[in-house]
Backbone bond lengths (Angstrom), bond angles and torsions (degrees), N, CA, C in turn:
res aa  C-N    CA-C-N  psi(-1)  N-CA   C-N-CA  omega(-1)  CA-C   N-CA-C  phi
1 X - - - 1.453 - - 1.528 109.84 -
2 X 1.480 112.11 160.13 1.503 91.74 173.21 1.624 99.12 -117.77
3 X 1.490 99.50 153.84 1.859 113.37 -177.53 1.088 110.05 -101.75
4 X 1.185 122.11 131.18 1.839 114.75 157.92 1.976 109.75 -112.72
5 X 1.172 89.02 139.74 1.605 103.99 149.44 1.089 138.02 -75.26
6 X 1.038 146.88 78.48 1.691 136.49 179.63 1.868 104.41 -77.38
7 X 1.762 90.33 118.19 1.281 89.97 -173.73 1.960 89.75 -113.19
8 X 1.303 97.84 103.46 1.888 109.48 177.50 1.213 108.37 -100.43
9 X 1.503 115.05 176.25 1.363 131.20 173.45 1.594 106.79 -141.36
10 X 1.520 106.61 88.70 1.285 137.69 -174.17 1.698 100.67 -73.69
11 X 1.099 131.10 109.24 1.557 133.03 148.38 1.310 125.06 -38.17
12 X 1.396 112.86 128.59 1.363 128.04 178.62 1.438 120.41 -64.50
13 X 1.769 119.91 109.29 0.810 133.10 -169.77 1.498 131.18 60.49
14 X 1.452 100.12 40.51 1.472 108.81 -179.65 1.590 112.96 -147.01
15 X 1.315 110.33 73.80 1.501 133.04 -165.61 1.585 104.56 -58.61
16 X 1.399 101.15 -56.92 1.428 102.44 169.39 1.169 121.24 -22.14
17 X 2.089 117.68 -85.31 1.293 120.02 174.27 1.710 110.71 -50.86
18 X 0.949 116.79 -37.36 1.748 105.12 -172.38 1.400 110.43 -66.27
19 X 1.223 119.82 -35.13 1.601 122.25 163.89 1.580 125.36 -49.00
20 X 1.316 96.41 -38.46 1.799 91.07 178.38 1.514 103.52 -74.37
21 X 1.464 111.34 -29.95 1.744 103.92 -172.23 1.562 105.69 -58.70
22 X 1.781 109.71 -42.14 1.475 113.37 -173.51 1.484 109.84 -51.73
23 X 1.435 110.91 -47.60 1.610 110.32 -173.06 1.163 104.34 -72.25
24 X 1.443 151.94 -27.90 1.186 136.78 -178.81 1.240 106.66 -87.06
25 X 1.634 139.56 -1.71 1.659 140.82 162.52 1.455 99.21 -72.87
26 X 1.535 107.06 -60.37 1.659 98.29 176.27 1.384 130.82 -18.86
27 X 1.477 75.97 -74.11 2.058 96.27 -173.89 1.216 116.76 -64.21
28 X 1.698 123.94 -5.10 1.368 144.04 161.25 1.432 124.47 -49.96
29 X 1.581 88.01 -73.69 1.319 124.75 -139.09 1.852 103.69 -62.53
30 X 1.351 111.45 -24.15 1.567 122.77 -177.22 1.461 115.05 33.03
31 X 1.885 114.48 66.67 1.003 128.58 -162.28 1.413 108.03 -159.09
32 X 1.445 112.87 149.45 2.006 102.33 -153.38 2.190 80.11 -95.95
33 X 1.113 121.85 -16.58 1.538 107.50 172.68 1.692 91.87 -136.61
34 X 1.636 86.18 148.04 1.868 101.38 177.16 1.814 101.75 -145.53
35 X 1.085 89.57 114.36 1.717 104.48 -179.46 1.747 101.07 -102.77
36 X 1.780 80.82 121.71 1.629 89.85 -178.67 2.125 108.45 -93.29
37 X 1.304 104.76 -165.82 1.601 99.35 -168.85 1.860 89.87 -80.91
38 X 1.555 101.86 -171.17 1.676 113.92 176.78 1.727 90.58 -78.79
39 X 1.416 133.73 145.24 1.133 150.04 132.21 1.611 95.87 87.77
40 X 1.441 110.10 38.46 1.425 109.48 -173.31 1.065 113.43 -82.11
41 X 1.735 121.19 35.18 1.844 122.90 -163.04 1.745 74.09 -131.66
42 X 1.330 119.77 -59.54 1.301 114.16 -164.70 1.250 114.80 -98.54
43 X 1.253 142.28 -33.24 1.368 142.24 -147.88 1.225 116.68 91.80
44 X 1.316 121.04 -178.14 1.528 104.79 -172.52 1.884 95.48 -131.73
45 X 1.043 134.40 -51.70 1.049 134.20 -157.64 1.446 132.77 -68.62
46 X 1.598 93.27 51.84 1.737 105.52 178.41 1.331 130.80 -76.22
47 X 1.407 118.25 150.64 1.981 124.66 -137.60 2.249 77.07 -94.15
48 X 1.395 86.98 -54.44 2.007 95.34 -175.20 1.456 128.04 -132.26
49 X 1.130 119.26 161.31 1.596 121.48 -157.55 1.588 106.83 -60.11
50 X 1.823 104.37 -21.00 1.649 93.51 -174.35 1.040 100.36 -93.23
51 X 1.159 131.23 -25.71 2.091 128.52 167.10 1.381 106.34 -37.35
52 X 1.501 111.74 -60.02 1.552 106.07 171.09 1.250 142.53 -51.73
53 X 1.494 80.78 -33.95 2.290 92.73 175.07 0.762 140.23 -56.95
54 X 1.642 95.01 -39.73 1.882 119.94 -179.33 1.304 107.23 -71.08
55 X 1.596 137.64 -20.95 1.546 97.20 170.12 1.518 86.54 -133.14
56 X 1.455 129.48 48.68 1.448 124.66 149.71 1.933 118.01 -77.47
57 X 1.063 92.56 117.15 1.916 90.20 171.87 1.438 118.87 -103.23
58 X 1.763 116.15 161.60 0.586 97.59 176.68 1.731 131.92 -103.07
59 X 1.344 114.53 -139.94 1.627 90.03 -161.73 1.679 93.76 -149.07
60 X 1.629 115.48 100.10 1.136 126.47 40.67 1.684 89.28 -92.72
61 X 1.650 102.63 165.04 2.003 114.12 -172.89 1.016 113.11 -174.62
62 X 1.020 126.01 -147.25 1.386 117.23 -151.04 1.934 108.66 -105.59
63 X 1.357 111.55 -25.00 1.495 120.02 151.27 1.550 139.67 -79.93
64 X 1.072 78.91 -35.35 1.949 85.79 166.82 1.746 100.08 -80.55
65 X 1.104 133.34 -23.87 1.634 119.78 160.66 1.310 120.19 -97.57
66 X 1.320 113.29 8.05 1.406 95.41 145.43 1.533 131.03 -114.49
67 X 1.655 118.88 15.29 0.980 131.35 169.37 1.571 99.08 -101.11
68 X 0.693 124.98 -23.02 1.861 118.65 164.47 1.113 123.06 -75.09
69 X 1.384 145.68 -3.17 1.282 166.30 100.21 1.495 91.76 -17.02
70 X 1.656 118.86 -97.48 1.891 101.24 -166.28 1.392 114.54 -49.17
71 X 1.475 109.86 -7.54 1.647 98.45 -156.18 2.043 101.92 -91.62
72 X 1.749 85.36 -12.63 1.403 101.24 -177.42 2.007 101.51 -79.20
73 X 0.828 114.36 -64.40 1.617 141.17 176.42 2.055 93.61 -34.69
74 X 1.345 95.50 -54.70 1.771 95.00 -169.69 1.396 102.99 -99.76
75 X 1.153 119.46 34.04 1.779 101.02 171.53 2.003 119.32 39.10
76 X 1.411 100.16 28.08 1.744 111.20 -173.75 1.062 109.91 -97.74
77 X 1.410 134.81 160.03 1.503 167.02 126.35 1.450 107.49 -72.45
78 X 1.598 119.78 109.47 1.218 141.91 159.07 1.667 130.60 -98.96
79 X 1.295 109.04 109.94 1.483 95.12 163.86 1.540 126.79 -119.90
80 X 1.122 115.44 99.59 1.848 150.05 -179.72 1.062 99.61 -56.64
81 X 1.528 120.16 129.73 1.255 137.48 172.11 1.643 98.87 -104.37
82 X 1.303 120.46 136.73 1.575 123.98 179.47 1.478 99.06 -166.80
83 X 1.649 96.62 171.57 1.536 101.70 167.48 1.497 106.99 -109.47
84 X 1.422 134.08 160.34 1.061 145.46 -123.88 0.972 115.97 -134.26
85 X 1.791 152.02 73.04 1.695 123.28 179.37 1.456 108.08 -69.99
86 X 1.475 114.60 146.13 1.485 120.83 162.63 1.873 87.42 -137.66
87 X 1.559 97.99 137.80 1.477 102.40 179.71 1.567 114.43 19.55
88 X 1.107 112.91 -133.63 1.589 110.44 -174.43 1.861 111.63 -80.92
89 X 1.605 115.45 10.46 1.459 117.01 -172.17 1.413 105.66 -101.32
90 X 1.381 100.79 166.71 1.626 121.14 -179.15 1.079 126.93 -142.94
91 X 1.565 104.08 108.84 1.793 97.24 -156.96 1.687 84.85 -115.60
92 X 1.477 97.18 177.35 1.941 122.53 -176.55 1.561 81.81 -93.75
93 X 1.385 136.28 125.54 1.337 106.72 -171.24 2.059 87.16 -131.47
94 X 1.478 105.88 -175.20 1.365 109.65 -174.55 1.573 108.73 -153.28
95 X 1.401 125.91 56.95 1.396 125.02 175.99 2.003 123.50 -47.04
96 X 1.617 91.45 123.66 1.319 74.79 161.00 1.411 120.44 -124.18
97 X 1.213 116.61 165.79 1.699 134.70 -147.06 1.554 111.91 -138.43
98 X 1.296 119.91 139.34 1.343 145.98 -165.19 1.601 126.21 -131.14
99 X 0.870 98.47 148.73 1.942 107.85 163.90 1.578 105.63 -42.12
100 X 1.702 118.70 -49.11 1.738 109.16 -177.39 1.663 72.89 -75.97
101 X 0.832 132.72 -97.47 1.959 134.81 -127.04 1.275 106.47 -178.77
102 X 1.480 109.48 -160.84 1.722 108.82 166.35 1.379 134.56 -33.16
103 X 1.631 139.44 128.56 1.041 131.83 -142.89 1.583 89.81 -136.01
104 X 1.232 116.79 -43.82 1.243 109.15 -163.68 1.765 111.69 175.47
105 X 1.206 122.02 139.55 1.544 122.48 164.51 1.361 125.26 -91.98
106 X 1.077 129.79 165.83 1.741 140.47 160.05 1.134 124.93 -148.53
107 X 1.613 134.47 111.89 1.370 120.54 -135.21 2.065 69.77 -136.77
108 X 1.811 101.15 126.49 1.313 112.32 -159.71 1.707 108.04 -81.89
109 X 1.195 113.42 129.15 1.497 120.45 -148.14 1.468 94.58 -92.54
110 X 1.249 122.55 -52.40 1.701 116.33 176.66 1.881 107.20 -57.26
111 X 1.203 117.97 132.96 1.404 107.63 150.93 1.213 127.16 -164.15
112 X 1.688 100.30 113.39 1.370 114.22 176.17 1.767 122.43 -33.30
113 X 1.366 87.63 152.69 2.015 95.36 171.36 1.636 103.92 -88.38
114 X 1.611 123.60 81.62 1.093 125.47 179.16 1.796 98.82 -151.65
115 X 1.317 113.69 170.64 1.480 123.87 -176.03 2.233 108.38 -3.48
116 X 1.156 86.23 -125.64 1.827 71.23 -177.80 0.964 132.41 -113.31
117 X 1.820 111.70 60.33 1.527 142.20 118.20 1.604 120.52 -37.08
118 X 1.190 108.66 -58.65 1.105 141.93 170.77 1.514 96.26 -6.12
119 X 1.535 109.03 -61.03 1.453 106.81 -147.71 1.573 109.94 -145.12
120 X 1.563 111.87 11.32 1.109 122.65 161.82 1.752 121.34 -75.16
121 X 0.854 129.35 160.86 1.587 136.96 -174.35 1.580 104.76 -98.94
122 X 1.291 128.43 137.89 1.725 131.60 -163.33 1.709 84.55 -65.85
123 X 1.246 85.77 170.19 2.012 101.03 -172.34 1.752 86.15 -93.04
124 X 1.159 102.15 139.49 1.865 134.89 170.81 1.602 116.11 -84.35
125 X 1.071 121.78 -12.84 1.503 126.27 -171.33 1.257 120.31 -104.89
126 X 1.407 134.05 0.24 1.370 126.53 171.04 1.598 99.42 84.89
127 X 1.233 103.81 -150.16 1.406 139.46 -162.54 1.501 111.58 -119.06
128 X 1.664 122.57 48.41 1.301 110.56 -174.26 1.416 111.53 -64.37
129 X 1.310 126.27 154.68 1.340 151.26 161.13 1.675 112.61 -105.73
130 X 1.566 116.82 107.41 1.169 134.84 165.95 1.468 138.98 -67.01
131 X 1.151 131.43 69.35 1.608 146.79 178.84 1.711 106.36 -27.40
132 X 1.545 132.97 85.33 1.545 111.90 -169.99 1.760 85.42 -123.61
133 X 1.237 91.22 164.54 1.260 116.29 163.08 2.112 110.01 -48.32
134 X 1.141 102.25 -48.60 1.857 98.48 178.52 1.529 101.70 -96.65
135 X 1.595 124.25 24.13 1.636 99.76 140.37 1.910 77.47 135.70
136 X 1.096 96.52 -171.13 1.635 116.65 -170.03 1.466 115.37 -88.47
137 X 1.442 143.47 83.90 1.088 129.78 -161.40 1.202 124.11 -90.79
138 X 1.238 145.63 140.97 1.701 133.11 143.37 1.386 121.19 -104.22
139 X 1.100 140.80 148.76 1.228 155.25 158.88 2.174 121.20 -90.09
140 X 0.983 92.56 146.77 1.215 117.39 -178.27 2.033 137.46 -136.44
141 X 0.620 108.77 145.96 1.607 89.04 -176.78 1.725 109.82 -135.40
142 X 1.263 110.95 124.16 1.636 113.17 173.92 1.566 115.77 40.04
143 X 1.504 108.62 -120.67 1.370 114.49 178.18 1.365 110.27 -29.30
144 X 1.337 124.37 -59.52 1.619 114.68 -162.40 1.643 114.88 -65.23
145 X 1.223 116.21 4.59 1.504 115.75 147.52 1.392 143.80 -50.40
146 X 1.876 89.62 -26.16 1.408 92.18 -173.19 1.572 102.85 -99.25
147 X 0.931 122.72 11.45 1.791 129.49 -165.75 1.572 99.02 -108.73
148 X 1.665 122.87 92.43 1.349 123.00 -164.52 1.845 99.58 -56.82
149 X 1.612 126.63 -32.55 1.410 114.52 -179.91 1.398 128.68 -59.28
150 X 1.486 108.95 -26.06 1.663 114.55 169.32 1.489 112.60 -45.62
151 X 1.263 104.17 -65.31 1.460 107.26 -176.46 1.304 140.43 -86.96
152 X 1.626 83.53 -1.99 1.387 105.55 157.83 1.779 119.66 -68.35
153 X 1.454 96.30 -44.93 1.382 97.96 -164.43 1.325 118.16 -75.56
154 X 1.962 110.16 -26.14 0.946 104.07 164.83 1.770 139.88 -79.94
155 X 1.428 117.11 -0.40 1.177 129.11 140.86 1.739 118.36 -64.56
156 X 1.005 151.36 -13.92 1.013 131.97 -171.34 1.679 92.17 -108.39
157 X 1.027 113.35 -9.22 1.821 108.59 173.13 1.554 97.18 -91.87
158 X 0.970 108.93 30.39 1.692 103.85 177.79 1.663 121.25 68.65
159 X 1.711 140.77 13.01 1.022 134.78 151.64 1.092 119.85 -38.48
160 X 1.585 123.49 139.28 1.448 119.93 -173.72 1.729 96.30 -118.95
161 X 1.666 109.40 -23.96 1.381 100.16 -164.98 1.659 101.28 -136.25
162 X 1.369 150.13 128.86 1.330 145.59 -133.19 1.410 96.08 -152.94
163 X 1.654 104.28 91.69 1.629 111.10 178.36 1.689 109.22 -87.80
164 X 1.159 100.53 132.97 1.738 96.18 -154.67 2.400 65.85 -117.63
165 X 1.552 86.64 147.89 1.625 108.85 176.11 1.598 96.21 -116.67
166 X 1.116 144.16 161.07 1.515 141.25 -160.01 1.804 99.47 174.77
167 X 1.806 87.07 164.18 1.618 117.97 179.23 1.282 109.04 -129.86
168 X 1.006 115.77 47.16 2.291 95.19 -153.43 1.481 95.29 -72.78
169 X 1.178 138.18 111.58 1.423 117.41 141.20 1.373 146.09 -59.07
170 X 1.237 132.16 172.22 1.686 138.48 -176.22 1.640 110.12 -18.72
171 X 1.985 95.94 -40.68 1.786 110.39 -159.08 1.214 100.36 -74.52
172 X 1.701 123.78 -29.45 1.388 111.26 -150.02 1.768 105.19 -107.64
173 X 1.359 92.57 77.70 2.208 100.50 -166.11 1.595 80.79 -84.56
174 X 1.160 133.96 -43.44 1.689 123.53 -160.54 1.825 107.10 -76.09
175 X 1.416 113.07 -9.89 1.238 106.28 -176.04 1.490 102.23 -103.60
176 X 0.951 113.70 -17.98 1.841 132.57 -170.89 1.402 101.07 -74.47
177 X 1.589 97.56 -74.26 1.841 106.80 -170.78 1.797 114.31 -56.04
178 X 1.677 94.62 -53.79 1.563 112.56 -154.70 1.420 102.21 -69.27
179 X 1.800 103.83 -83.12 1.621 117.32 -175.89 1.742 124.52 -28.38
180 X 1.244 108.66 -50.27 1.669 91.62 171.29 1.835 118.59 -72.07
181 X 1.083 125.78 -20.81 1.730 106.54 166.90 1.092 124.12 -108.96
182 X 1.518 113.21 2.68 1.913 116.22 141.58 1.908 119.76 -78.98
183 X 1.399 118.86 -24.37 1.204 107.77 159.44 1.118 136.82 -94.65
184 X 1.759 101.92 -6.49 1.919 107.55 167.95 1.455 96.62 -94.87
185 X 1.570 144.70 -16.54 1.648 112.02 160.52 1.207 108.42 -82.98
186 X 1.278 133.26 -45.09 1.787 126.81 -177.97 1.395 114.21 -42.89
187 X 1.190 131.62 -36.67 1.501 146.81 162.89 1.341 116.27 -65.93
188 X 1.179 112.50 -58.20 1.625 107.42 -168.89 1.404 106.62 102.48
189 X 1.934 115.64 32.85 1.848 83.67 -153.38 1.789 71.39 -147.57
190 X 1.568 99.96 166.44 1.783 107.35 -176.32 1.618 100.93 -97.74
191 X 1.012 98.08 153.60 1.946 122.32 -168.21 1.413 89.42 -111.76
192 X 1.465 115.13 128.61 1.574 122.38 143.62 1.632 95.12 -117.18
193 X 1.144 115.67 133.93 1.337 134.17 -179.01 1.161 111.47 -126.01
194 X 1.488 137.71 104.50 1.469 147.98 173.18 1.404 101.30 -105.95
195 X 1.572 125.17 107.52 1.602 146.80 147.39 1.737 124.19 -62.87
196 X 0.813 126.77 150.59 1.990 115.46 163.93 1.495 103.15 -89.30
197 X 1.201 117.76 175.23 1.218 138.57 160.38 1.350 117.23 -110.33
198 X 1.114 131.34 -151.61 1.384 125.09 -162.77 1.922 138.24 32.33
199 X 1.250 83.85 -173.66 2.048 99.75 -177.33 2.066 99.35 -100.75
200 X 1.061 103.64 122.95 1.281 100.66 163.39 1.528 106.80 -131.30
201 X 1.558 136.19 150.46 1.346 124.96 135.84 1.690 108.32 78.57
202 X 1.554 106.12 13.18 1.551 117.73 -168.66 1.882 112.06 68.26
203 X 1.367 112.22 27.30 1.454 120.75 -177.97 1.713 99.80 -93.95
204 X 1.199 125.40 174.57 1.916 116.69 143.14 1.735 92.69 -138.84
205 X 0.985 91.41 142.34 1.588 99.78 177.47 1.463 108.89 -105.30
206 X 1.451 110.70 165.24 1.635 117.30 -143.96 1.388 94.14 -116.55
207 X 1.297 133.46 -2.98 1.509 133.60 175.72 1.686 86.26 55.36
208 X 1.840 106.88 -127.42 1.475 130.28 -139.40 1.678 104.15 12.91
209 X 1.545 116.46 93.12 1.161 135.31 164.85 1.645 90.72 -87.72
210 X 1.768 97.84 143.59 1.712 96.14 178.30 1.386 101.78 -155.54
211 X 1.759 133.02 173.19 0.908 111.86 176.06 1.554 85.58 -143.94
212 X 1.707 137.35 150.92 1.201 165.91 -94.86 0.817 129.92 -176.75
213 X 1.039 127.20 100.78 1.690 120.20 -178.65 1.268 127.21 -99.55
214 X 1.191 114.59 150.21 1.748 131.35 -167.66 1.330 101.36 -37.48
215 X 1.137 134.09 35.01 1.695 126.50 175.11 2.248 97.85 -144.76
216 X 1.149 88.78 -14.91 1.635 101.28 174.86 1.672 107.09 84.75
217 X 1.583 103.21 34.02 1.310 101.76 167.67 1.468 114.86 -122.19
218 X 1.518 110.03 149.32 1.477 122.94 -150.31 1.566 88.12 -95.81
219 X 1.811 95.65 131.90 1.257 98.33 178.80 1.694 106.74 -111.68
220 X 1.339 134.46 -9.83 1.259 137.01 178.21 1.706 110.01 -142.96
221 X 0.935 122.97 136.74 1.648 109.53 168.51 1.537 105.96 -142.52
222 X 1.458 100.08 140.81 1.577 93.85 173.59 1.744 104.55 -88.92
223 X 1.573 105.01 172.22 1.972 114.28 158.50 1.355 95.42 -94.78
224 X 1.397 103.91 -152.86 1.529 115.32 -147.66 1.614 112.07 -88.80
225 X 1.468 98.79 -15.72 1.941 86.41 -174.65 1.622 104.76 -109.74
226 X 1.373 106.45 -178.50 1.708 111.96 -167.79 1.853 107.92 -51.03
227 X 0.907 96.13 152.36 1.709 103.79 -160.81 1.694 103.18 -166.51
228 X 1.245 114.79 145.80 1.370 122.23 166.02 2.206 100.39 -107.18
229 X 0.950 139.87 132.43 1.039 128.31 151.08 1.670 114.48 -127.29
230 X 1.835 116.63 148.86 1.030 135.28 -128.68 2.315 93.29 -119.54
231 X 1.141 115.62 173.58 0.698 131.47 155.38 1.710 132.63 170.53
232 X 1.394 124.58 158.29 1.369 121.58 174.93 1.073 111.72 -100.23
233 X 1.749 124.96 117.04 1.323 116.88 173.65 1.873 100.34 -116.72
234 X 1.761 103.27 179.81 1.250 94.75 161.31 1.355 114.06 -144.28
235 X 1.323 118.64 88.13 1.256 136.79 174.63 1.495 123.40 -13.55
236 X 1.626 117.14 -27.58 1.545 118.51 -178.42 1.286 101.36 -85.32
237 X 1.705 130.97 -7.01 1.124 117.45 -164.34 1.290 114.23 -112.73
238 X 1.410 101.72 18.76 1.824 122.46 177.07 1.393 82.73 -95.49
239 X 1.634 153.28 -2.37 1.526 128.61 -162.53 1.927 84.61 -107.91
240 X 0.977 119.93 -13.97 1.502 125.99 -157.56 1.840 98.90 -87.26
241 X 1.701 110.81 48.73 1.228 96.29 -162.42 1.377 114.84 -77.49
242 X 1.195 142.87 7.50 1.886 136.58 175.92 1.507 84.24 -85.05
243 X 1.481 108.90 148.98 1.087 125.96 169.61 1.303 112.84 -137.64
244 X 1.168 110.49 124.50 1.784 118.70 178.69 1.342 116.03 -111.42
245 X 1.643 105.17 120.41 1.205 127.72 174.90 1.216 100.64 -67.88
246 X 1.522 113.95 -81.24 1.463 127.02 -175.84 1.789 109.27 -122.44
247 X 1.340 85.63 122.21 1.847 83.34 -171.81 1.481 95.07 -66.27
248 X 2.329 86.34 149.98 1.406 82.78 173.60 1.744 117.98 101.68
249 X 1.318 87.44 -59.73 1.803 105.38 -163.85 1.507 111.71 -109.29
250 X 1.429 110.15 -49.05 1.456 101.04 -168.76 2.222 102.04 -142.68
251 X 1.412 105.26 97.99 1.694 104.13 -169.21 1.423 92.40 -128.52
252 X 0.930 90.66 161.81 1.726 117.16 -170.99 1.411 114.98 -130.45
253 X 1.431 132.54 106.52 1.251 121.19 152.01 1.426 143.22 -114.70
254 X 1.575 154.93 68.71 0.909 118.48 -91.14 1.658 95.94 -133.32
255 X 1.734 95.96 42.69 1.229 119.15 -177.38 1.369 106.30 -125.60
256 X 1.156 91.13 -52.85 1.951 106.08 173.81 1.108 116.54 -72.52
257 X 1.553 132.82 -39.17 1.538 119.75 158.05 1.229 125.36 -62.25
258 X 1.353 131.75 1.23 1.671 110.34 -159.22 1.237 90.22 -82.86
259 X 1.671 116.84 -179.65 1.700 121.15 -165.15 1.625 69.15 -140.07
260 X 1.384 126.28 106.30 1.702 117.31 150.82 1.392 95.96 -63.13
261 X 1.269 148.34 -81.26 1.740 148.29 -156.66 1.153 93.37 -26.76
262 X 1.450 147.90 -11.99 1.598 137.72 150.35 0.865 134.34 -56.16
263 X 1.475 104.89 -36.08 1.932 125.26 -141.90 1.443 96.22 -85.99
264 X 1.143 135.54 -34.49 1.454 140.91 -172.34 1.360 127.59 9.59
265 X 1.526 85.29 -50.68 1.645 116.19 -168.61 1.750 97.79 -68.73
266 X 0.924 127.76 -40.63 1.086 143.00 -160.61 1.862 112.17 -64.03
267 X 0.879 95.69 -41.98 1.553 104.33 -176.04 1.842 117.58 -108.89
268 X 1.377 98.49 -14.29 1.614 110.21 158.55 1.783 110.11 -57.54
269 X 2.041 98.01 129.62 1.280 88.05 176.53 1.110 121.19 -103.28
């Protein structure tokens, strides 16, 4: 299939205008999946929890149906970064979207004390894994990049392709450069990574949105300003995890070797 990144610079608290940019990336992007940035409906860099509220929707709402409409029109796979009402909660949330409609949520479970972290509630849903027609998806958002079990876990539920939604700013070059082609070879699994561009909230964001393949090599990368970038991956070949250098002599599996009866430590709180 091929992936795109749309790496935008969505305005703070103005869903409206950021919505038309989304539909005109869609109808762009000429790509069977397009991963937009984290909070690319609202912006991210809110001062207080009710700044955020007022234009968080919920999900299914009034943006996730109208990106299922283009997504209906373009035969696309979307994954929308927004913020989220559920009853009185507020999650960093990450809808994904289809040709039928709503597909699925991911409400981002790590969250830093930065812009609107701040005052969102940790995500309740785990690590879903999405069954689509272009292959097995998981989603991810920013911070939980740096937590090797996220993406761990969602490879072992069978994800083949791990659309991570993100904010990285200027500071975060080791989570930008490094983390996506140490967690798409440690996995075995392809990275679409969509970043923003621009200044929000006294932030600057670092763009290079890229996407990765199951060996941790970068197959598209954007620079620093709004950009769509493209790529061909093939999702069945993230399930093919032994890899042979030299049969016989030198194989790699790095699914089939792990020893959990180690890990113990790992999940102790």
């Amino acid at each position: 299939m091929i992936a795109a990144a749309v790496q935008s610079d969505p305005k703070l608290g103005a869903p409206a205008a950021n919505l038309e940019g989304i539909l005109t990336a869609i109808g762009a992007a000429e790509a069977d999946l397009v991963v937009f940035p984290e909070c690319a409906v609202t912006g991210y860099g809110f001062e207080s929890r009710e700044a955020a509220w007022e234009v968080a929707q919920e999900v299914p709402g009034p943006a996730t149906e109208v990106v299922a409409v283009a997504c209906a029109r373009t035969g696309r796979h979307v994954v929308l970064g927004m913020l989220e009402r559920s009853g009185d909660r507020l999650f960093n949330a990450a809808a994904l979207i289809g040709p039928t409609g709503l597909i699925g949520v991911y409400r981002k479970n790590h969250v830093p004390f930065i812009g609107v972290d701040r005052f969102v509630d940790p995500g309740d849903l785990g690590y879903p894994v999405f069954d689509t027609p272009i292959g097995r998806l998981g989603l991810l958002i920013c911070y939980d990049l740096s937590f090797p079990e996220a993406c761990r876990s969602l490879k072992l539920d069978g994800a083949q392709v791990v659309c991570v939604a993100t904010n990285w700013p200027i500071a975060a070059e080791v989570s930008c450069v490094h983390a996506p082609p140490v967690r798409a070879q440690e996995n075995h699994v392809h990275l679409v990574v969509a970043d923003r561009a621009g200044e929000e909230a006294g932030f600057t964001f670092r763009g290079e949105s890229r996407i990765v393949d199951f060996d941790g090599r970068t197959l598209a990368r954007a620079g620093t300003e709004p950009a769509i970038v493209s790529a061909e991956i093939d999702p069945a070949a993230a399930d093919a995890n032994r890899v042979v250098h030299v049969k016989g002599g030198y194989e790699i599996d790095r699914v089939g070797h792990r020893r959990p009866e180690t890990y113990g430590r790992v999940v102790e709180r």
